[in-house]
Each structure stands twice: as C-alpha cells, then as structure tokens.
C-alpha positions in Angstrom: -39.7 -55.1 25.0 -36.2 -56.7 24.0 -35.2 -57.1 20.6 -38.0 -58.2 18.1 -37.8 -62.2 17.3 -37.6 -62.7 13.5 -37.0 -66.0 11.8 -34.0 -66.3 9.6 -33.5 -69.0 7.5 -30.1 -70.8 8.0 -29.0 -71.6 4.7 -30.0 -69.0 3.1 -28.7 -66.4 5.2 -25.2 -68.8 4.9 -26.0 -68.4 1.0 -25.9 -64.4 1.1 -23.2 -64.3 3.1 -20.9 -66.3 0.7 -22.4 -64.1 -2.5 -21.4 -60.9 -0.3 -25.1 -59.8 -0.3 -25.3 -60.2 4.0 -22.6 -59.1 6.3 -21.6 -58.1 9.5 -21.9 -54.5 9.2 -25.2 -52.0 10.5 -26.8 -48.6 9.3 -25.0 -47.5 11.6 -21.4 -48.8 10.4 -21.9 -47.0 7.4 -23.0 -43.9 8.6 -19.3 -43.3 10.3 -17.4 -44.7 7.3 -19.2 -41.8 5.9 -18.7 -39.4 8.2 -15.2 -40.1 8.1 -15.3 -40.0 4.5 -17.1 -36.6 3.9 -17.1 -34.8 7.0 -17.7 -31.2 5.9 -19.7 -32.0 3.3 -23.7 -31.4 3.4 -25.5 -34.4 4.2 -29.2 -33.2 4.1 -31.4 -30.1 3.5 -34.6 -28.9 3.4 -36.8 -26.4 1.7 -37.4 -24.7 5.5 -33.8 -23.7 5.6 -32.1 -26.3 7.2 -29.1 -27.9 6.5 -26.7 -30.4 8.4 -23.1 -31.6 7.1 -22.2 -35.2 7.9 -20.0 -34.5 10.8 -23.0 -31.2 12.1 -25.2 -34.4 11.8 -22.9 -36.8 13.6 -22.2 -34.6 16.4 -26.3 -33.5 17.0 -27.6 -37.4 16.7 -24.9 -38.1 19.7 -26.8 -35.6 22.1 -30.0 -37.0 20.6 -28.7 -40.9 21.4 -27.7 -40.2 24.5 -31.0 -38.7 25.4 -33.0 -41.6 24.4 -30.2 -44.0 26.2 -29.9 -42.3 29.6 -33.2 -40.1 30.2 -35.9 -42.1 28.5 -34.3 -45.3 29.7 -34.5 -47.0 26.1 -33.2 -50.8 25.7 -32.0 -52.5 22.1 -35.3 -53.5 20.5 -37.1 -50.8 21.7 -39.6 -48.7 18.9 -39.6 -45.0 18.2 -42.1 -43.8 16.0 -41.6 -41.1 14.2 -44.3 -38.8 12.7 -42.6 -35.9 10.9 -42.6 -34.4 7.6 -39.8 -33.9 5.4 -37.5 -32.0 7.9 -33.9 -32.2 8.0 -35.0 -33.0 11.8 -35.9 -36.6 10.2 -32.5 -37.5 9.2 -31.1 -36.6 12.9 -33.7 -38.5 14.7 -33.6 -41.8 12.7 -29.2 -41.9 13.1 -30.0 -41.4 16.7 -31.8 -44.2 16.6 -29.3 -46.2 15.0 -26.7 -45.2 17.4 -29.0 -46.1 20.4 -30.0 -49.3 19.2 -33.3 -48.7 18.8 -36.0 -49.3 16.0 -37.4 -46.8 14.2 -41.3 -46.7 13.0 -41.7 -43.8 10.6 -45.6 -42.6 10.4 -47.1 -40.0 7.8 -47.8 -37.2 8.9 -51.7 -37.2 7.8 -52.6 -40.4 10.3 -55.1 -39.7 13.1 -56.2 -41.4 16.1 -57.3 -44.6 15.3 -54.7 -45.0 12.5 -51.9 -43.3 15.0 -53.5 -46.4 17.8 -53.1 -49.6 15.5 -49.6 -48.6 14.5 -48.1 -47.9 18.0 -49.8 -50.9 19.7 -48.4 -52.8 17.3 -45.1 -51.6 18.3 -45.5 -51.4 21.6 -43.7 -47.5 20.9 -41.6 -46.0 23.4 -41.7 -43.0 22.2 -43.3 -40.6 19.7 -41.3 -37.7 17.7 -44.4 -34.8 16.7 -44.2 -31.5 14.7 -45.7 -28.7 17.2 -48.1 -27.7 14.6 -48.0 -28.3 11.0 -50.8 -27.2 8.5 -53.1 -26.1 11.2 -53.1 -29.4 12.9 -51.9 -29.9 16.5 -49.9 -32.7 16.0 -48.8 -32.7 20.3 -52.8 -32.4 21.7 -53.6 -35.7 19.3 -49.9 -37.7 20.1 -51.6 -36.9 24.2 -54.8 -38.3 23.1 -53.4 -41.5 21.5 -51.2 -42.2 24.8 -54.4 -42.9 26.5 -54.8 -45.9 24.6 -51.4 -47.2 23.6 -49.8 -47.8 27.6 -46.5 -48.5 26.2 -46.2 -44.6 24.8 -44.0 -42.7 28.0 -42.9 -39.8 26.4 -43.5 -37.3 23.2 -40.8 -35.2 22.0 -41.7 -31.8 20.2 -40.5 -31.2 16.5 -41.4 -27.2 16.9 -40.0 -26.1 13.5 -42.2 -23.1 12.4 -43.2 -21.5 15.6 -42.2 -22.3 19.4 -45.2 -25.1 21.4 -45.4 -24.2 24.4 -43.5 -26.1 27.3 -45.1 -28.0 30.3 -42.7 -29.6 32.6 -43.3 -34.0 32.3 -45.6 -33.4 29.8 -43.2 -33.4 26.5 -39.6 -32.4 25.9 -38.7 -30.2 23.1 -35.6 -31.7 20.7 -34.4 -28.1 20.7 -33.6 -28.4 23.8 -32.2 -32.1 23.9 -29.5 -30.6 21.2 -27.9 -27.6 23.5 -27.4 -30.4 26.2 -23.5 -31.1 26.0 -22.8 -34.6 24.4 -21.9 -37.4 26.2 -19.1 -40.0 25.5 -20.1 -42.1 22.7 -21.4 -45.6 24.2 -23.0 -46.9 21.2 -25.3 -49.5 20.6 -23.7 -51.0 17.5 -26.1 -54.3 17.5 -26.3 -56.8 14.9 -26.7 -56.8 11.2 -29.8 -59.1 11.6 -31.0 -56.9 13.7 -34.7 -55.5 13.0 -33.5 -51.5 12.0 -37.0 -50.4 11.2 -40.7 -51.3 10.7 -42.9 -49.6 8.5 -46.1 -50.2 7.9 -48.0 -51.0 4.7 -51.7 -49.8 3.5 -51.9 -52.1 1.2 -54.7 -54.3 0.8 -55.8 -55.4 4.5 -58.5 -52.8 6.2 -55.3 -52.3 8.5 -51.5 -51.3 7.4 -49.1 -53.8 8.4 -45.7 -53.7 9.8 -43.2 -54.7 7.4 -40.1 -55.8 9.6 -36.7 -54.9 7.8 -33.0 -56.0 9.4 -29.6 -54.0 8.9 -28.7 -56.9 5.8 -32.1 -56.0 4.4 -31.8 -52.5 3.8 -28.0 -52.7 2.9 -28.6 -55.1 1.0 -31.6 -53.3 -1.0 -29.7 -50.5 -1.0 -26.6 -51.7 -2.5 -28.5 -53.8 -5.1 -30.5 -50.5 -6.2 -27.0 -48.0 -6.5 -25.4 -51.0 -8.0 -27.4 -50.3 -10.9 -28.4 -46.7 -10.6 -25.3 -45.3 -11.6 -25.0 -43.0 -8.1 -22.1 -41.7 -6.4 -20.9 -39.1 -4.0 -21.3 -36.1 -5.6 -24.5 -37.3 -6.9 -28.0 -34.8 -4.9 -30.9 -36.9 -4.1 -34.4 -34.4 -4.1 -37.3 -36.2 -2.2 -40.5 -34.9 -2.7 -42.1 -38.3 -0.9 -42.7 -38.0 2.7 -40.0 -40.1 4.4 -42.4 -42.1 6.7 -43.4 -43.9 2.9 -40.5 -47.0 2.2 -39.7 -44.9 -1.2 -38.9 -41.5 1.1 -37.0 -43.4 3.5 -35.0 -45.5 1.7 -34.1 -43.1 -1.1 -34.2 -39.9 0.9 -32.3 -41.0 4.0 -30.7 -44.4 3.8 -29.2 -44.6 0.0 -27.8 -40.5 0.7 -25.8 -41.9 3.6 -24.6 -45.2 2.1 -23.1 -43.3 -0.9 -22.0 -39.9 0.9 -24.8 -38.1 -1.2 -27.0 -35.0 -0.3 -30.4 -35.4 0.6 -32.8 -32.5 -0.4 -36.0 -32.8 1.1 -39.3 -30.9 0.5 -42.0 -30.6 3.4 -44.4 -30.7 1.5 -44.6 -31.0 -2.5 -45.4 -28.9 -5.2 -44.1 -28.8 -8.4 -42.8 -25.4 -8.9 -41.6 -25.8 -5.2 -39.6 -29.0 -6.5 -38.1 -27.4 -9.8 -37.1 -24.2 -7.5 -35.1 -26.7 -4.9 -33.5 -28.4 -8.1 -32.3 -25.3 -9.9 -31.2 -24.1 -6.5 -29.5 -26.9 -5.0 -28.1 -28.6 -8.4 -29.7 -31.7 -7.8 -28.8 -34.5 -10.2 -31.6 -37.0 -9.1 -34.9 -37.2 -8.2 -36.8 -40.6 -6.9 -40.6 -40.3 -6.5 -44.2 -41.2 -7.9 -45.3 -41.2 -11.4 -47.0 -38.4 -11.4 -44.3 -35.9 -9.9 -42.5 -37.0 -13.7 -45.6 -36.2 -15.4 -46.2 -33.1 -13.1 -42.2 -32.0 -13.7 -42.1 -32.8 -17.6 -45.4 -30.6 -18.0 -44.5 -27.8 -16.1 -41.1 -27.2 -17.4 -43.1 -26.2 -20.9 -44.4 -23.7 -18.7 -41.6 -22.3 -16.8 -38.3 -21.9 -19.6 -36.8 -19.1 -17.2 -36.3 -23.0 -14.9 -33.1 -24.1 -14.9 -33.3 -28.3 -14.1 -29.8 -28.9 -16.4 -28.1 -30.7 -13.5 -30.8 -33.2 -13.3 -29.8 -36.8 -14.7 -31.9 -39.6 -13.7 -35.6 -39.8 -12.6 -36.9 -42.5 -10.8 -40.5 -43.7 -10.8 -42.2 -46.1 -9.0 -46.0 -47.0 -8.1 -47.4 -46.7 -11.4 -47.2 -47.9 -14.9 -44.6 -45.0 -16.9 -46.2 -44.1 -20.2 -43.9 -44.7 -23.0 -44.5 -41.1 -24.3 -43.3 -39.5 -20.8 -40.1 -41.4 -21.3 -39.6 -40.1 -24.7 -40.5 -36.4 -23.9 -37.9 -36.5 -20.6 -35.0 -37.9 -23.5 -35.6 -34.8 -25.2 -34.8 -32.5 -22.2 -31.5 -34.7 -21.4 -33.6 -36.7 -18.8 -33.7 -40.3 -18.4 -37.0 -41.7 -16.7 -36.3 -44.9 -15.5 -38.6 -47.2 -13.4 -38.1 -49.1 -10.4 -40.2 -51.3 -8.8 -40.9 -53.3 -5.4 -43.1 -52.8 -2.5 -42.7 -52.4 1.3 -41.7 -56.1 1.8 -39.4 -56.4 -1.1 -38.0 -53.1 -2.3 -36.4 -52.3 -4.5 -36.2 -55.3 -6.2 -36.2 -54.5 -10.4 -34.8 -51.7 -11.8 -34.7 -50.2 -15.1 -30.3 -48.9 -15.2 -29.7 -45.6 -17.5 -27.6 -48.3 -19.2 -29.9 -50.6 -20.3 -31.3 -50.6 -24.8 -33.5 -48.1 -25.0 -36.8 -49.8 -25.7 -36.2 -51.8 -22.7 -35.9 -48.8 -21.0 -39.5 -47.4 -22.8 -40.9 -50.7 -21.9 -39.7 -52.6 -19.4 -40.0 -52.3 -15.4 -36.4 -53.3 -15.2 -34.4 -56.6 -14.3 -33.8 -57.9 -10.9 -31.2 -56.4 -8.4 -28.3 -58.2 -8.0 -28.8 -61.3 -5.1 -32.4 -61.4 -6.6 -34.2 -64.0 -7.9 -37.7 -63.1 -10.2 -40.1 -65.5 -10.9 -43.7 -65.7 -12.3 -46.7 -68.0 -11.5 -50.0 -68.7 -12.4 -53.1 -68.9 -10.2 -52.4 -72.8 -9.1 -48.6 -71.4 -8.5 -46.9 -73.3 -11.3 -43.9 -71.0 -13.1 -44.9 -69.3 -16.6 -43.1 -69.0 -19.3 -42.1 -65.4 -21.6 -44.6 -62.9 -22.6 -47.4 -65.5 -20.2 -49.2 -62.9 -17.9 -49.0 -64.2 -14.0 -48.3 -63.2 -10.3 -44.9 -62.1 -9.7 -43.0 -63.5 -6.9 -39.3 -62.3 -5.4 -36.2 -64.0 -3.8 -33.8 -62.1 -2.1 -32.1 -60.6 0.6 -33.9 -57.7 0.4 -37.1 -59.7 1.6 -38.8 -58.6 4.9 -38.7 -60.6 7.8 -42.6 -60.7 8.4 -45.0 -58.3 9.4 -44.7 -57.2 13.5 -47.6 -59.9 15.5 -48.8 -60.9 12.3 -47.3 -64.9 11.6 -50.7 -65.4 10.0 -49.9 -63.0 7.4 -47.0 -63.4 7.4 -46.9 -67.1 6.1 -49.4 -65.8 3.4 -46.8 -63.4 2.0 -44.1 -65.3 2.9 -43.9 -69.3 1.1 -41.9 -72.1 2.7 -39.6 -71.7 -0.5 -39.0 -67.6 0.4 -40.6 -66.5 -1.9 -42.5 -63.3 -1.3 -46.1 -63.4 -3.4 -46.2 -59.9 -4.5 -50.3 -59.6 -5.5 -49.0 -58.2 -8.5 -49.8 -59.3 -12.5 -46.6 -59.0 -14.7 -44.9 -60.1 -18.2 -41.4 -61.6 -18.4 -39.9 -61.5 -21.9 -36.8 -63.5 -22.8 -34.3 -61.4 -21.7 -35.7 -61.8 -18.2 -36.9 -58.0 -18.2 -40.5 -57.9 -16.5 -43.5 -55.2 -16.9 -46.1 -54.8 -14.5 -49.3 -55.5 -16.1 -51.8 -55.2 -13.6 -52.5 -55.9 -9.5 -54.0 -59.0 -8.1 -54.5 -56.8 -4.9 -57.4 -54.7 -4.2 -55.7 -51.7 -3.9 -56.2 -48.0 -5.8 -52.7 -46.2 -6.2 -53.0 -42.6 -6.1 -49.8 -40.6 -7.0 -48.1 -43.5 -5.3 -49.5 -43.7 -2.1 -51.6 -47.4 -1.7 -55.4 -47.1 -0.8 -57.1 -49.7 0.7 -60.8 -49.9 -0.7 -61.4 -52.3 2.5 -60.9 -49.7 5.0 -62.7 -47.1 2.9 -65.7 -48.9 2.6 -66.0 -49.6 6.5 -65.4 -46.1 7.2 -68.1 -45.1 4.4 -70.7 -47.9 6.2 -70.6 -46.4 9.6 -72.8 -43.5 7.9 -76.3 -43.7 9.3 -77.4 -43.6 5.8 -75.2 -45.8 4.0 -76.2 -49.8 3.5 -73.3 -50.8 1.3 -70.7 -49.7 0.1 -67.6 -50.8 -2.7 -64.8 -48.6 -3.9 -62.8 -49.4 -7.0 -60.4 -46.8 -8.7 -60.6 -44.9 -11.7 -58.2 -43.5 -13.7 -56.9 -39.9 -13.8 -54.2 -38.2 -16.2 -52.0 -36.7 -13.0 -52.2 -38.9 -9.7 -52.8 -42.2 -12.2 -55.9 -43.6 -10.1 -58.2 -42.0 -7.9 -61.2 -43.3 -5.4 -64.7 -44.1 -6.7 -67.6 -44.8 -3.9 -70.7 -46.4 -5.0 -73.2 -46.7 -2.0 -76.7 -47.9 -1.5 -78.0 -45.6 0.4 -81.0 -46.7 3.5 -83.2 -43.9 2.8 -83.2 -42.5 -1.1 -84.7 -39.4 -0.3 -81.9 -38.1 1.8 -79.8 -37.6 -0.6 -75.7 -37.4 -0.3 -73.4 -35.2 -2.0 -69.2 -35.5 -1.9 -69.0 -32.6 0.5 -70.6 -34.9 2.8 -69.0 -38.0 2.2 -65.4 -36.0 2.5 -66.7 -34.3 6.1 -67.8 -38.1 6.9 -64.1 -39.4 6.1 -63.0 -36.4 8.0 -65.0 -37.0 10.6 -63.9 -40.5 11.4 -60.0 -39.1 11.1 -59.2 -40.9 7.9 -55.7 -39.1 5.9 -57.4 -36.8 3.4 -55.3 -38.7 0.6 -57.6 -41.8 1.1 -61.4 -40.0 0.9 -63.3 -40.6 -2.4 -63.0 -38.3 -5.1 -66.2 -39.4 -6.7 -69.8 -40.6 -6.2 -72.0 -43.2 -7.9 -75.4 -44.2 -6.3 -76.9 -48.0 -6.6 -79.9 -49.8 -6.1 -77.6 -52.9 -5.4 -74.1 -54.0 -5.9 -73.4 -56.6 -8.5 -72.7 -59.8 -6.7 -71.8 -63.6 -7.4 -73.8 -66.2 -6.9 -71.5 -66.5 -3.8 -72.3 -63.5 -2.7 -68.9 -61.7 -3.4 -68.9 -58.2 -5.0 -68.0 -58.0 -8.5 -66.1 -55.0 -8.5 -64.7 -55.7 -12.1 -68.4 -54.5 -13.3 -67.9 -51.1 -11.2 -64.9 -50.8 -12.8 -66.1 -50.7 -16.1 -69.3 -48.7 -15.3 -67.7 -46.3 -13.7 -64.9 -46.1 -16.9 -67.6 -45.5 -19.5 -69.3 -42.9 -17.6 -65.9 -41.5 -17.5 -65.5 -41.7 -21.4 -69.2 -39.9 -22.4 -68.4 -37.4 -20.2 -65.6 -36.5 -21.8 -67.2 -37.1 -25.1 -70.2 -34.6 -24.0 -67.2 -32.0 -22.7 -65.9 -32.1 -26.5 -69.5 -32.0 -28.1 -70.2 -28.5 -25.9 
C-alpha cells in the first residue's frame, strides 16, 4: 500500500515549526528517550496481572517488530488493526508498530462483522491483532469470517490472554509465541514526523465511522499541548478505564504515559469498585475518562470509606457537560475535576489546568492548548462575539489530516482557512475561556462513547415490521444520554417490546453500547413541510414523558 498521501499545508507547517509546535522527531523517538530515561521503571499495567517496565517493553516490541518486518513482509504505510481490550498486550503491539513503520488502526473490542468490514477496507489492513476469547465471544472465528471480504487482511495474530486458542499451522500465529523468538538486530523504521502514525475511526454523526488520519507532529503536538497544561510528570500514574481503541484511551492511556515516562494502568474492562481497587493499589495520581466514571467514582466513595483514593490528584473529563456540583463535591475529597475537550479530529484542544480561578474551573471547558487557535461562528460562518452562542471551530497542529478515502468529507470538516468545524454549539466569555453549550451534530453521547442515530435507525428499518424509524437521546443521571427509538410500526397488532428490538440490534451485529434503551410507538413522525424529521419535537415528547414518570414514581 505505501505510505498514505495526506496534504500538508506549506506555510503552515513552516509556521509550527518556527513556534516549536512541529519537528522532526516520531512516537517512536520519544519512546527511546524514555527508555533511556526510565529503564527499570514500570511502564504499563493491567488489572489481569500484567506488567512491563520501559526497557521489558522495549526489548518484547523488538521481537514483535521484527516479526511484522521480516515474516509478514510489512512495508512503511502499511495498517495493522488492532482489536484488543485494555491489555498490557496493547501497549507492546502499538510500539511495535512504531518501530516497524507501520500504522496502527485501533478497533473496540464490541465491533462485529459489518462494522469490523468498513473499517479494514478502508485501511486496506494487513493485519489484525484478536483476543482468543473475551466475554464469551470468539474474537479469532469472526476476525476469519471478516478476511473473506476484506482481500487485503493476510494474517491474524492471537491475543490468548485468559485461556490458550488453539493452534492451526497458516491459519493464525499466536503473539506468545512471536515473543520467545530471540530478537533480531534493531533495523528500525524511524520514518517521518509527518508521517500518518495512526487512524482511528469516528462514530460520529455519518451512518459510518470515519477514519481520522493523525501524523507523528499531530499527536506530539496534542500531546505536548495537553501535559503543558495538565501539570503531569514522571512520577505522575495514569488509570484508564476507556478502552484504548477510543482517541481518549489511546492518547491518554498509551501515548501521554510514554511522552512523560509515566505509568499506564489499564482496566479490561470497567467497573467502579474495580477502578477504585486499581487506584488504592497502584497509587494512581490521575485518572482521564468519561463523565460519568467521575460521577460513578464521587458516588461510590460515600459508599466504600474503608477505600483509600488519597494519591489521586486530577480527574479529567471529557464527552459530556461536568455539573458544577460534581466539581464541588470532588474539591471536598482533595480532588480536582477538570474538563477537557476535543474530538477525534482535533483533540485535545481546550483544557481546563488545576491552575486556573476556580469558577473558571466550575464553569468553563477550558482555554485552548498552546499552538491553538479557538474561534466561534454563526450559522452563515461569520465570528461571534462573548457570551454569543455559535459553532465552534479549531486551528492547530493538533488538526487531522482528513479522514482515510474520504476528500469529500474531508473538505466539509476541513475549510480552505484550516479550520476544523467542530458540529459543536459553545460560549466564549472575555477571557477567551469557552463552554460547550450544545451539539450541532446528530449524535447521542452515552458515558462518552458517540452514537450515531443514522446508523441506528437503518439497522431498526431492516425489521420486517418497522416503517420508520428516528432516534434522539434522552437524558440519564449516570451515562448522561441514552438511546430513544420511536418506530411506526407496518402492522399495529404485532406488537414489539425492547427485548426484541435489543435481539434485532443483536442480530444485525450492532456493539451492545449503541442498541436503544427505550421504546415509543407513533402513528407518524413529525415532519417539515420539506419532508425532514423534526427530531427537536421527539426530544421534547420523549423529556416530558420522562418528567411525569418521575412525578407518578414520587406520588406512589
């Protein structure tokens, strides 16, 4: 495949360079200043038991990287996807990667087939790193299925963590045994810092993800910008209760550990108590994650005094708004909740620093990251003023390069300026500090993971039963929005209930985090005279059915 073509604009790449933002050094040069640096110090672990220290790490991802150079015949460019929970195994695979020169394309762990077939023909993937088994799913028999349909996928490697898959000779190799091999002589493929290092893929609000194409200056840059003002060092431990495949569990878990000569701790699979146990027991000093895992933490601390969490210093929340009355109830324990925000294509891009006044940090989403530039538009995409509600858009070198065999899109995202349209409402006060008001996009965020209603609905009308079909969120105390279907259904006297809709989504191997978590049945949906569904009046149905329920709950 060769390296992937990305477009980089001349003067502004000229522009970051001078401002020290863009450089000549890779991932991979800072993973050996690193490993130099801290050598016998732990680098990551996970709740199975795991552990690797920097130079452990170093020495494992050379037999890995030479595998993937010599045996599988890889080239610069090429793409290895990677669908793997939160495993220590992660970590090894993607500095590997680095080392051989090829991309990496993280996948969670809950995609199926057709989900599992865009993303790797998109990619054109190599290669595809699989648990065995994990939570009753056999992650090898579906990996076999998709490489019937995606002709560039050659070989599957086996993740067998909990229990040993069994081994058939040119069917799959097994990493275990990839790391007894004896290491060969370091021949690395150092590349170039405008390189493409990795593409993940959105679910934003297309009825397809897209893949978000980040270079080595990206990520450092992004990076940089976000420990700039997170006051993070070395001795600092990094938990990571969001799968790594997502850009917050990536960046945060992996990349930002090995910048600073952290320790990543990482939890297969998250629960709270699970999450307070690996804190107490590891001494972790911050956590990065979802909303709702600070709401989850804060609540079940009240529950559990025998916890011990006293190490903990910062946590940092992103993908939904941060009540001001969790930040206040984190100050009392000695916690400081701060938000960040960004997406995929420009992350992270404001930040809220543990230095900032304290009512910008109870109501603010932050200021921009050094290198980046913040500004705010109406609908015709002329700049607001303060405190004037708009679309924010960001300038930086943090921006993605486009979206893998999508120019289309990505000249949507993507103005002739630079300026990368976020779909996102926000306010800008006079200091420059923004808060996210709202979402242009159409888009439910639950616990932090993006939804798109698109690709619901057209999984919910290939039911023989269902006409039409619109989902719109609702909102829920813990994961902060959750999935409302209304459906017209063809024949009213079949009627459907959630079990069903669930086993439908099931059925058509949609992630379990996606299905609808409620049900509200329609003669017809409420349309423009354009024909266009007015989802804004589902909204607000479905919210006041919410509040009488609740006000029935209190009567009995």
């Amino acid at each position: 495949m060769g390296k992937l073509a990305v477009e980089i604009d001349k003067e502004q790449a000229e522009k970051y360079r001078k401002q020290g933002l863009w450089g000549d050094a890779t991932l991979m040069d800072y993973w050996l200043l690193s490993v130099r640096s801290y050598p016998d110090k732990a680098m990551v672990a996970d709740d199975q038991g795991s552990s690797y220290t920097y130079r452990e790490l170093d020495q494992a991802s050379d037999r890995l990287a030479a595998y993937l150079k010599t045996e599988c015949k890889l080239e610069e460019g090429d793409i290895v996807s990677v669908q793997l929970p939160n495993w220590t195994e992660f970590t090894l695979i993607l500095i590997a990667c680095l080392k051989a020169g090829v991309v990496v394309n993280p996948l969670l762990t809950g995609f199926r087939e057709s989900e599992l077939i865009h993303r790797l023909s998109k990619c054109s993937s190599k290669l595809i790193f699989v648990p065995g088994e994990f939570r009753n799913y056999d992650h090898v028999e579906l990996a076999q299925k998709v490489a019937e349909s995606v002709p560039s996928l050659k070989k599957i490697v086996i993740v067998d963590k909990h229990a040993p898959y069994g081994k058939e000779e040119g069917k799959w190799d097994h990493l275990s045994d990839i790391l007894e091999r004896d290491a060969l002589p370091a021949a690395y493929c150092r590349g170039e810092a405008d390189d493409v290092a990795i593409v993940l893929f959105t679910s934003g609000t297309e009825s397809v993800g897209k893949g978000v194409m980040l270079t080595h200056n990206n990520l450092i840059a992004n990076m940089k910008g976000y420990i700039s003002m997170t006051d993070l060092h070395s001795f600092d431990s990094m938990i990571m209760p969001v799968p790594l495949s997502h850009a917050t569990g990536l960046m945060y878990g992996v990349i930002v550990p090995f910048i600073t000569g952290m320790t990543s701790v990482l939890l297969e699979r998250y629960t709270v108590d699970r999450c307070l146990d690996m804190i107490q027991q590891e001494k972790c000093t911050v956590i990065e994650g979802p909303t709702v895992i600070a709401y989850d933490v804060m609540r079940r601390i009240e529950e559990r005094p025998d916890v011990d969490i006293s190490s903990l210093r910062f946590f940092y929340c992103g993908g939904a708004p941060i009540p001001r009355t969790l930040v206040e109830k984190a100050l009392k324990k000695g916690i400081k909740v701060l938000g960040v925000y960004g997406s995929t294509e420009s992350a992270p891009h404001c930040i809220v620093s543990p230095y900032f006044p304290t009512e910008k940090v109870l109501t603010t989403d932050g200021l921009p990251v050094p290198g980046t530039e913040i500004k705010v538009v109406d609908e015709r995409g002329n700049q607001v003023g303060p405190w004037v509600e708009g679309e924010e858009l960001s300038k930086g070198p943090g921006v993605f390069m486009g979206y893998i065999d999508e120019p289309e899109m990505t000249s949507a995202a993507i103005d002739e300026e630079g300026w990368y349209h976020s779909g996102d409402l926000c306010i800008m006060d006079d200091d420059g500090f923004i808060r996210i008001t709202g979402r242009k996009k159409n888009i439910i965020i639950r616990g932090g993971e993006n939804i798109s209603s698109v690709e619901i609905e057209g999984i919910l009308m290939l039911h023989e039963n269902i006409i039409e079909a619109a989902v719109v969120s609702y909102p829920d105390d813990r994961m902060g929005e959750k999935a409302c279907a209304y459906l017209v259904l063809k024949d009213k006297d079949k009627p459907m209930d959630l079990a069903q809709i669930q086993a439908h989504m099931e059925k058509n191997g949609t992630a379990k985090y996606k299905w609808p978590e409620r049900l509200e049945f329609i003669d017809s949906l409420p349309r423009t005279e354009t024909g266009k569904v007015q989802k804004f009046k589902l909204r607000e149905d479905v919210r006041r059915k919410i509040k009488c329920e609740a006000k029935h709950m209190e009567v009995k």
